[in-house]
C-alpha angles and dihedrals in degrees: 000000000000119000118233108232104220087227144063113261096217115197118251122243118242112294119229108224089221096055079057093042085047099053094046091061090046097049106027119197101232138141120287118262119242087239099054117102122237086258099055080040093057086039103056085040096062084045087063092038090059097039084049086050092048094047085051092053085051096053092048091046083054098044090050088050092055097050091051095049085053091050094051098247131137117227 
């Protein structure tokens, strides 16, 4: 049984691999610091969650390009 999302999935728009590479030296994903709270921890963790998820969008942008050029189709 499928489960009906109540929105609309829009596609994304091409994704820039510097934005990604960007966003990954401005939120590192490193190991948490003895002094951060289990908030900030939790926080930092959800930075590098969303960088991990872009960088996987973008993978998949650049694996799709790449099927379509073989098959001779313009995108």
């Amino acid at each position: 049984m499928q489960y009906l999302r109540p929105w609309r999935v829009l596609p994304l728009p091409p994704i820039d691999q510097r934005l990604v590479a960007a966003m990954a030296a401005e939120f590192p994903d490193r190991a948490p610091d003895l002094d951060w709270s289990d908030k900030e921890i939790m926080f930092r963790a959800g930075q590098v969650s969303v960088i991990r998820w872009l960088g996987q969008k973008y993978e998949e942008q650049q694996e799709d390009l790449l099927a379509t050029m073989e098959l001779g189709g313009h995108n």
